[in-house]
C-alpha positions as protocol buffer text, in pm:
chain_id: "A"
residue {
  index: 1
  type: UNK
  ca { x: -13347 y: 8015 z: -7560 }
}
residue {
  index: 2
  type: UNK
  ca { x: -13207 y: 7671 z: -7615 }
}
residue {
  index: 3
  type: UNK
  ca { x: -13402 y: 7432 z: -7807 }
}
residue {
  index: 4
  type: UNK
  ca { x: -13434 y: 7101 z: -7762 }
}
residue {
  index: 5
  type: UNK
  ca { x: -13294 y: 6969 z: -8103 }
}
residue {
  index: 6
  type: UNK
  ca { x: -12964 y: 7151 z: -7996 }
}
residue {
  index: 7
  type: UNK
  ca { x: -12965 y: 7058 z: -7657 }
}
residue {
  index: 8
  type: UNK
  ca { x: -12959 y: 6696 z: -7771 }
}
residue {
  index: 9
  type: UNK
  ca { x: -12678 y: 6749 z: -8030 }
}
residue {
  index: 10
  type: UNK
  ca { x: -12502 y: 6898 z: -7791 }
}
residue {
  index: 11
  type: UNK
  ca { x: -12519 y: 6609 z: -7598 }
}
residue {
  index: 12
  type: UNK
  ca { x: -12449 y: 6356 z: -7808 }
}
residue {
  index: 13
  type: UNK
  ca { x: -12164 y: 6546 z: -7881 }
}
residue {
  index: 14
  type: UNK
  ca { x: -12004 y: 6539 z: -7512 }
}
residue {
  index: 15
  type: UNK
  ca { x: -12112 y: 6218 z: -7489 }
}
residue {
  index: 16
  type: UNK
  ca { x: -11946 y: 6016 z: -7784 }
}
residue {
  index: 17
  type: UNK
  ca { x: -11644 y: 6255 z: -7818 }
}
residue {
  index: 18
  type: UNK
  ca { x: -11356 y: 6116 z: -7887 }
}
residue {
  index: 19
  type: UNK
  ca { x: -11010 y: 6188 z: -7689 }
}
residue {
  index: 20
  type: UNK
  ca { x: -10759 y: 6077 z: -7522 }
}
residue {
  index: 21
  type: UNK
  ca { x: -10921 y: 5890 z: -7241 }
}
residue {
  index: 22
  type: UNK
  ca { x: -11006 y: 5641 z: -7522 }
}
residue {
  index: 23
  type: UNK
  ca { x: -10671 y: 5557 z: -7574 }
}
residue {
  index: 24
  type: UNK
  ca { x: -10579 y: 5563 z: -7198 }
}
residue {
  index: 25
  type: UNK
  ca { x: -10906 y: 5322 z: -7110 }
}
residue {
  index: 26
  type: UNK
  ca { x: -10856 y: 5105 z: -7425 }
}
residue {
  index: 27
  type: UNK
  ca { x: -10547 y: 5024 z: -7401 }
}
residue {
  index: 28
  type: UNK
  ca { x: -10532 y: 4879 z: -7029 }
}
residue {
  index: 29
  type: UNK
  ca { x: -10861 y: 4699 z: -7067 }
}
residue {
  index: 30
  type: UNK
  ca { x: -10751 y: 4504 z: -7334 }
}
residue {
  index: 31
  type: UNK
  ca { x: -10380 y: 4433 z: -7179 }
}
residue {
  index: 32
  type: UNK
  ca { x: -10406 y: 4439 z: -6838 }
}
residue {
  index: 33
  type: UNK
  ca { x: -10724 y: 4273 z: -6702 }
}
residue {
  index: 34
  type: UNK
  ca { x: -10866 y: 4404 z: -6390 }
}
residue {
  index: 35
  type: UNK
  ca { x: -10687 y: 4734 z: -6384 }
}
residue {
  index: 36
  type: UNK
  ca { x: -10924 y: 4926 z: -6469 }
}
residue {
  index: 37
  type: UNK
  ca { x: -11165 y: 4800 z: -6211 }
}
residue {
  index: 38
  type: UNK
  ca { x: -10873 y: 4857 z: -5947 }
}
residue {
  index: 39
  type: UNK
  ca { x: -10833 y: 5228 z: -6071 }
}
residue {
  index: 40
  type: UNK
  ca { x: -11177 y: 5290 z: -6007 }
}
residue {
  index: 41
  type: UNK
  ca { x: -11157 y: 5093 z: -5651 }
}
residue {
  index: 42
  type: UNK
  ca { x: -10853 y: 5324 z: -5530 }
}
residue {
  index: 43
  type: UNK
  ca { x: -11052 y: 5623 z: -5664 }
}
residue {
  index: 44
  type: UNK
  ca { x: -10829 y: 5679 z: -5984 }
}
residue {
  index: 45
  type: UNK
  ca { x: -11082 y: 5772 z: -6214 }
}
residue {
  index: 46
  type: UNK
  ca { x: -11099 y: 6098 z: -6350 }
}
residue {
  index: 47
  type: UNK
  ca { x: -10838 y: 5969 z: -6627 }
}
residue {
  index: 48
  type: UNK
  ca { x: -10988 y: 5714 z: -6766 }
}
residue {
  index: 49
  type: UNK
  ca { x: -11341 y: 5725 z: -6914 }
}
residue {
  index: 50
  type: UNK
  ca { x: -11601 y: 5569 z: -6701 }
}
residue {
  index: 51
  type: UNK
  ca { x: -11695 y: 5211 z: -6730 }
}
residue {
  index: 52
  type: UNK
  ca { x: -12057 y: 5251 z: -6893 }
}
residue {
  index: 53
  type: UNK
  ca { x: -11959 y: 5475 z: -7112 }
}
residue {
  index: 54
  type: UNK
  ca { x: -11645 y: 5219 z: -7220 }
}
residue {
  index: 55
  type: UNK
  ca { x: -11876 y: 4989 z: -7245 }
}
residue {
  index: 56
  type: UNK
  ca { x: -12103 y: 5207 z: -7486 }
}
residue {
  index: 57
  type: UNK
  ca { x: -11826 y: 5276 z: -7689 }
}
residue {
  index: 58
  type: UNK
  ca { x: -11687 y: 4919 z: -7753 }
}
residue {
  index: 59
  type: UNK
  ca { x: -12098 y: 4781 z: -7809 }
}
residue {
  index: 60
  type: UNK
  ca { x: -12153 y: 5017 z: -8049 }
}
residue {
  index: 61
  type: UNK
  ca { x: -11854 y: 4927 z: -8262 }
}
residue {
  index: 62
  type: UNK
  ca { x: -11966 y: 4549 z: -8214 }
}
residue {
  index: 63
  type: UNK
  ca { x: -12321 y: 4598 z: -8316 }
}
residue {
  index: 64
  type: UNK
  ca { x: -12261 y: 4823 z: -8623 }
}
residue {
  index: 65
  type: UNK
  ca { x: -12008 y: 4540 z: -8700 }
}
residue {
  index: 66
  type: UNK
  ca { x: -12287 y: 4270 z: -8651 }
}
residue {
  index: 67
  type: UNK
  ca { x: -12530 y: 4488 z: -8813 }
}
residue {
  index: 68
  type: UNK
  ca { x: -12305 y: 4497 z: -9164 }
}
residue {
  index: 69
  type: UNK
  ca { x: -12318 y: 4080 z: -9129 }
}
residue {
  index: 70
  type: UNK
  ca { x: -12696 y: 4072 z: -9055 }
}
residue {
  index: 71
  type: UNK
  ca { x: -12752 y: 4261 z: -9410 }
}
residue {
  index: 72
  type: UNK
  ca { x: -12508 y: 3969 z: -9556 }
}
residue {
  index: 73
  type: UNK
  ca { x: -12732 y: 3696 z: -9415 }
}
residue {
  index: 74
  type: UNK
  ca { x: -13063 y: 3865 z: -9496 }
}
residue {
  index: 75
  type: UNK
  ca { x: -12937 y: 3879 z: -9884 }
}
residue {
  index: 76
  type: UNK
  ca { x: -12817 y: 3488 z: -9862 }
}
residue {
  index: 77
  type: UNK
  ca { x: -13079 y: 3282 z: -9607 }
}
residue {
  index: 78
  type: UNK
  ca { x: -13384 y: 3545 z: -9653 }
}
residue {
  index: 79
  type: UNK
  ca { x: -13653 y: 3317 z: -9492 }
}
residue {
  index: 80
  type: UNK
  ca { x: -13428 y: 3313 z: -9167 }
}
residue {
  index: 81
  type: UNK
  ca { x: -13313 y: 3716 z: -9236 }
}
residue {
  index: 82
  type: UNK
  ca { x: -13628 y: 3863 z: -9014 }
}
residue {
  index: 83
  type: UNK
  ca { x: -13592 y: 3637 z: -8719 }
}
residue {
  index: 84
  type: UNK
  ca { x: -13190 y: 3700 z: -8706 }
}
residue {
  index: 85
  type: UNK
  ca { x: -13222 y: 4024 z: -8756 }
}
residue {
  index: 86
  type: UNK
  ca { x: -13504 y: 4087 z: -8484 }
}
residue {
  index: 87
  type: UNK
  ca { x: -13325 y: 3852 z: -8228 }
}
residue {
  index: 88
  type: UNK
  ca { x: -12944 y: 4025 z: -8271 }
}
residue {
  index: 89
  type: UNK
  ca { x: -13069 y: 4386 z: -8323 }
}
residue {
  index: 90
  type: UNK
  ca { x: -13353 y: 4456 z: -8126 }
}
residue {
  index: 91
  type: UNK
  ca { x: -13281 y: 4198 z: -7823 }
}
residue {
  index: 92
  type: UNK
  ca { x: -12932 y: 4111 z: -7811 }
}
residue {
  index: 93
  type: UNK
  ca { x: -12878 y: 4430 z: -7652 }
}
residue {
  index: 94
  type: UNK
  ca { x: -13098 y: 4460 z: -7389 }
}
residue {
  index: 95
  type: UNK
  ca { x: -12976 y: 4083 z: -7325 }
}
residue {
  index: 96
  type: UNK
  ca { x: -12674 y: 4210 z: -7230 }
}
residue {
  index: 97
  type: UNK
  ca { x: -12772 y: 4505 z: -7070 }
}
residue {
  index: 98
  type: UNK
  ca { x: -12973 y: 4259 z: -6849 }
}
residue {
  index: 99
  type: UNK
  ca { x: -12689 y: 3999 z: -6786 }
}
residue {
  index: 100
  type: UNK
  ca { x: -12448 y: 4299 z: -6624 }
}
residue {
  index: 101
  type: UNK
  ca { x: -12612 y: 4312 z: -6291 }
}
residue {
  index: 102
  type: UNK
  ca { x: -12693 y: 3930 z: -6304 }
}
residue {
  index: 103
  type: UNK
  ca { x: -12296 y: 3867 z: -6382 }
}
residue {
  index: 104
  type: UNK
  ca { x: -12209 y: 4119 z: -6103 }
}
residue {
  index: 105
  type: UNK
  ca { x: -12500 y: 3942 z: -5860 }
}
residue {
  index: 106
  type: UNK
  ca { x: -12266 y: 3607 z: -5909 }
}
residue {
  index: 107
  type: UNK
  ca { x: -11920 y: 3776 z: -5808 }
}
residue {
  index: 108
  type: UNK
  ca { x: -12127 y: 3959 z: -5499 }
}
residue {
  index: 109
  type: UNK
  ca { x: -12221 y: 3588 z: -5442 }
}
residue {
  index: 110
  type: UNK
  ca { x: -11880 y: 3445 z: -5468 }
}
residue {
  index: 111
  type: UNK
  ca { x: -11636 y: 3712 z: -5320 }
}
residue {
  index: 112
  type: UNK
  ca { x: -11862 y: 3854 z: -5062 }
}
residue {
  index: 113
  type: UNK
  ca { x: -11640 y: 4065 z: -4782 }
}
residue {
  index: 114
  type: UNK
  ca { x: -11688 y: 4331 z: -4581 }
}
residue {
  index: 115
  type: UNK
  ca { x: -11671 y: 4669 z: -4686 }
}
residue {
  index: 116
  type: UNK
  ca { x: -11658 y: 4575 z: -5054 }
}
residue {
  index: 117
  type: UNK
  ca { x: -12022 y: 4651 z: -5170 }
}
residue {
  index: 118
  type: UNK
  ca { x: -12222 y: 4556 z: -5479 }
}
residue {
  index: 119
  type: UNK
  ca { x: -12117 y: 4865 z: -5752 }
}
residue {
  index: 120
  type: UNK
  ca { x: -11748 y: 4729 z: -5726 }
}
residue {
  index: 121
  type: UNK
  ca { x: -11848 y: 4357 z: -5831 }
}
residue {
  index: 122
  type: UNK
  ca { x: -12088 y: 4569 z: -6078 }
}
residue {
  index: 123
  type: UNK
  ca { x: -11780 y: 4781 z: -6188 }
}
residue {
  index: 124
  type: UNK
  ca { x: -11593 y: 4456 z: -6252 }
}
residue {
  index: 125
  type: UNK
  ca { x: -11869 y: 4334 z: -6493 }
}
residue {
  index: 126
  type: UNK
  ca { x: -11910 y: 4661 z: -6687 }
}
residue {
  index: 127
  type: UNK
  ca { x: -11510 y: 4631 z: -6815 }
}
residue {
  index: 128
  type: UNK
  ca { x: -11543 y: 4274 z: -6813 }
}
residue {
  index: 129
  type: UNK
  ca { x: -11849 y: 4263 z: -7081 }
}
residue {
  index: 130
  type: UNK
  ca { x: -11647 y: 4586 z: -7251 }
}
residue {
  index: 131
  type: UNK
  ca { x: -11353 y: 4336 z: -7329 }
}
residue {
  index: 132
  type: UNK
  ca { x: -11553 y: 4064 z: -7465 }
}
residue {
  index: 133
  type: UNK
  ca { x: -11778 y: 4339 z: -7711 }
}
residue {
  index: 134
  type: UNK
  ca { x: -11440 y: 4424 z: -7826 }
}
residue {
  index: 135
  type: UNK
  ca { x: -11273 y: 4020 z: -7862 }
}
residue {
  index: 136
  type: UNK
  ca { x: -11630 y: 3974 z: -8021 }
}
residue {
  index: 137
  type: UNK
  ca { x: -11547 y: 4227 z: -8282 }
}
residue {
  index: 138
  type: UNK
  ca { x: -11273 y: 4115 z: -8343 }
}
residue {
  index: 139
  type: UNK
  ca { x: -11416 y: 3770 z: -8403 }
}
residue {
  index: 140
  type: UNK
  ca { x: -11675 y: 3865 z: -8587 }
}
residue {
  index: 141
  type: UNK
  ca { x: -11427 y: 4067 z: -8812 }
}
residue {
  index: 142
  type: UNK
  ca { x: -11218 y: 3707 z: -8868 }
}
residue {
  index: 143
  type: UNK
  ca { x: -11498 y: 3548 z: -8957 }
}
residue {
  index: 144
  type: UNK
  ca { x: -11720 y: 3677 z: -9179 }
}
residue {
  index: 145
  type: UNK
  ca { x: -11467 y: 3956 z: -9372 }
}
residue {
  index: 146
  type: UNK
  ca { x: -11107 y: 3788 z: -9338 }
}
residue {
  index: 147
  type: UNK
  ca { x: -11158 y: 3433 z: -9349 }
}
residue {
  index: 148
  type: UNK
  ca { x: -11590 y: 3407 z: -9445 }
}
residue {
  index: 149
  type: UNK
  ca { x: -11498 y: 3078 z: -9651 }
}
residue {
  index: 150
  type: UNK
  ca { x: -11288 y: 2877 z: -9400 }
}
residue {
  index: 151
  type: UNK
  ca { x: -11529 y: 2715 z: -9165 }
}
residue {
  index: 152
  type: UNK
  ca { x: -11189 y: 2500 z: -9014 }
}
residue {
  index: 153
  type: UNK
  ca { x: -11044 y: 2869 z: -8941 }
}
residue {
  index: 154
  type: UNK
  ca { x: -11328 y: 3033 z: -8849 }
}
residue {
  index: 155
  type: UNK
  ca { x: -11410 y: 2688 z: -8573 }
}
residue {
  index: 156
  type: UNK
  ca { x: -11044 y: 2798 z: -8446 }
}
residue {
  index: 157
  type: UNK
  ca { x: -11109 y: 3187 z: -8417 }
}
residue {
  index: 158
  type: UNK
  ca { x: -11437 y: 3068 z: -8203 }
}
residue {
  index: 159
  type: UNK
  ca { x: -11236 y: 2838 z: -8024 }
}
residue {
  index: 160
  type: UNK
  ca { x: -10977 y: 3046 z: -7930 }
}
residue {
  index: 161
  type: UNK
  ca { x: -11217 y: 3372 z: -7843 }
}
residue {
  index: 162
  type: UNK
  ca { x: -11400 y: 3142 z: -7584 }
}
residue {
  index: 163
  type: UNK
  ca { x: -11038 y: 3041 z: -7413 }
}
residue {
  index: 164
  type: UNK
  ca { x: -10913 y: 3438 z: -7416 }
}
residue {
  index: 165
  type: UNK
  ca { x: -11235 y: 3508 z: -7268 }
}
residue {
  index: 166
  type: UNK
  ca { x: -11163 y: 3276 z: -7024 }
}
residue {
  index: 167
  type: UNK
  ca { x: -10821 y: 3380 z: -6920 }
}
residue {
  index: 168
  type: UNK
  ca { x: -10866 y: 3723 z: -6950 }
}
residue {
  index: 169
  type: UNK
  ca { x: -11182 y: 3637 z: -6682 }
}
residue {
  index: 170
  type: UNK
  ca { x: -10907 y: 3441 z: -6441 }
}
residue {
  index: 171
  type: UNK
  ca { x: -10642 y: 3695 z: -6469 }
}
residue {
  index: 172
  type: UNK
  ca { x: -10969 y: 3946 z: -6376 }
}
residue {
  index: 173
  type: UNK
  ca { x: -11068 y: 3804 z: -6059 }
}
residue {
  index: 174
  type: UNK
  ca { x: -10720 y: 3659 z: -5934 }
}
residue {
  index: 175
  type: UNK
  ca { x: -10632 y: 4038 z: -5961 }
}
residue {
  index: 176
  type: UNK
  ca { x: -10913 y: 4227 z: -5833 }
}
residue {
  index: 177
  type: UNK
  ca { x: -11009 y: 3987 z: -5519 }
}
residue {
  index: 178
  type: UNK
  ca { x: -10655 y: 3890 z: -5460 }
}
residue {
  index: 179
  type: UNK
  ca { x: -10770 y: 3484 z: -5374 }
}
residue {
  index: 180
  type: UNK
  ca { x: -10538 y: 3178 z: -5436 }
}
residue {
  index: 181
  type: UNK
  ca { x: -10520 y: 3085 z: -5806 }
}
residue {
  index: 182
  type: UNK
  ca { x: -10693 y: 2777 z: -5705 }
}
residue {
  index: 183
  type: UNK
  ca { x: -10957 y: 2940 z: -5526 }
}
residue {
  index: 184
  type: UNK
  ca { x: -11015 y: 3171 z: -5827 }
}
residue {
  index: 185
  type: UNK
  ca { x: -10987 y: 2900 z: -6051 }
}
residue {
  index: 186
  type: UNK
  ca { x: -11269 y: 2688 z: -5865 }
}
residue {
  index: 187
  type: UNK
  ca { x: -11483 y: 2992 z: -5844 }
}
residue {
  index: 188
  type: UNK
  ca { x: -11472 y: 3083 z: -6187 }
}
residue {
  index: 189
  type: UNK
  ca { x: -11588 y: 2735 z: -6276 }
}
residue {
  index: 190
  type: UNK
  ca { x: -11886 y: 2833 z: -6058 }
}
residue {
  index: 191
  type: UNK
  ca { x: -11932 y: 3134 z: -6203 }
}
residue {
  index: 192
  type: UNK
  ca { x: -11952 y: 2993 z: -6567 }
}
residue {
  index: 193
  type: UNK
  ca { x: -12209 y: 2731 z: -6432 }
}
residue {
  index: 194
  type: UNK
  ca { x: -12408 y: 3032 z: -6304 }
}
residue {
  index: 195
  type: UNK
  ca { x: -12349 y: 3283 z: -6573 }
}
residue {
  index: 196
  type: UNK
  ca { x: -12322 y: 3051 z: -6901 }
}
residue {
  index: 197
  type: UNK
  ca { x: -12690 y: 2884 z: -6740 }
}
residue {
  index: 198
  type: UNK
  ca { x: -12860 y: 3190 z: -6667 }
}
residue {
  index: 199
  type: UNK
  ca { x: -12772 y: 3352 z: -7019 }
}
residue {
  index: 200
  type: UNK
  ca { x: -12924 y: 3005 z: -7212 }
}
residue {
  index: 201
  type: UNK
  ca { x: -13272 y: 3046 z: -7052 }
}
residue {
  index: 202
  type: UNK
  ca { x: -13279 y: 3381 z: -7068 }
}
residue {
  index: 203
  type: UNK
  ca { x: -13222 y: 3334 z: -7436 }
}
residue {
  index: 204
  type: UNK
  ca { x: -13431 y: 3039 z: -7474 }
}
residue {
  index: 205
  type: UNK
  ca { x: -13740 y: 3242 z: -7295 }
}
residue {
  index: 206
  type: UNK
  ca { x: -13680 y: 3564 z: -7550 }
}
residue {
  index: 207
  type: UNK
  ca { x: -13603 y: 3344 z: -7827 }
}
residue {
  index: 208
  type: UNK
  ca { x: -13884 y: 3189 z: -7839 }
}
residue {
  index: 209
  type: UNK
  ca { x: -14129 y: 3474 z: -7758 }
}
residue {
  index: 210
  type: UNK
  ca { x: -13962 y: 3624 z: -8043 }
}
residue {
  index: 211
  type: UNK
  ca { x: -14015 y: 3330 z: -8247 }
}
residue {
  index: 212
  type: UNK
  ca { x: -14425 y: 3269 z: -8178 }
}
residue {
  index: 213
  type: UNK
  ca { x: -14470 y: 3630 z: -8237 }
}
């Protein structure tokens, strides 16, 4: 008889072990944008760990990261600690969560054609998002552990997450739909419109329930 404590352990795990495919997945998502979502096009994905999952991975690492700076604010600005706290932990995530299929809605919208169906503009979100948790780390890392004093460095380290977001996003789409750069380009200043729009009144609307609660 297997009981259910076990059968969870077991998995969690399968789940979050650790193996090569994190090295194989890693690697390319970070160095060669839209490869991975071209692997999983053709078919090629039994080596590489699927996109959810990668995207599991590289959130978790962000949010235990954000979750070490949260306990750093709470100690320094405690009458703003709860609200921070309650708005990064609790709904930053499903934020997220819920601006995947809205991001992915957007590229349906913008490179529709036939035969290419909704999961592969979904696919293209899920490694898309998995690239910024981990440039988000990475900024978060500069910021608050390696330069927390510097506000002109730590401007620049925003600055300069925002425009490799950006081209990683171009390089993305001019190599997954295969357009014109200046088609791409032209749609991608859509798809900000759309995307950076959406995510402010979503944030706005939770924000402030979060805020009158």
């Amino acid at each position: 008889m297997v009981h259910f404590k076990q059968f969870i352990l077991d998995f969690l795990g399968d789940y979050f072990t650790f193996d090569s495919l994190i090295i194989r997945s890693v690697r390319p998502l970070i160095f060669k944008p839209g490869f991975l979502t071209n692997e999983f096009i053709e078919g090629r994905r039994v080596r590489y760990i699927p996109p959810l999952r990668l995207f599991i991975y590289n959130s978790i690492i962000f949010f235990l990261i954000l979750r070490t700076v949260e306990k750093t604010i709470a100690v320094e600005h405690s009458d703003e600690a709860e609200y921070l706290e309650s708005y990064f932990r609790v709904w930053f995530t499903r934020l997220i969560i819920l601006l995947l299929p809205l991001f992915a809605a957007f590229l349906y919208l913008l490179f529709r054609k036939p035969g290419r169906f909704y999961l592969t503009h979904f696919i293209f979100s899920v490694h898309y998002h998995a690239f910024a948790f981990v440039l988000l780390t990475i900024m978060v890392i500069l910021i608050d552990y390696i330069f927390p004093t510097s506000v002109f460095l730590s401007q620049w380290s925003l600055m300069i997450t925002v425009f490799l977001l950006q081209l990683y996003l171009l390089i993305s789409l001019r190599k997954v739909y295969e357009q014109s750069w200046l088609i791409i380009f032209f749609k991608l200043v859509i798809l900000n419109l759309l995307y950076v729009i959406s995510a402010m009144i979503i944030f706005s609307i939770v924000g402030a329930m979060i805020f009158y609660m």
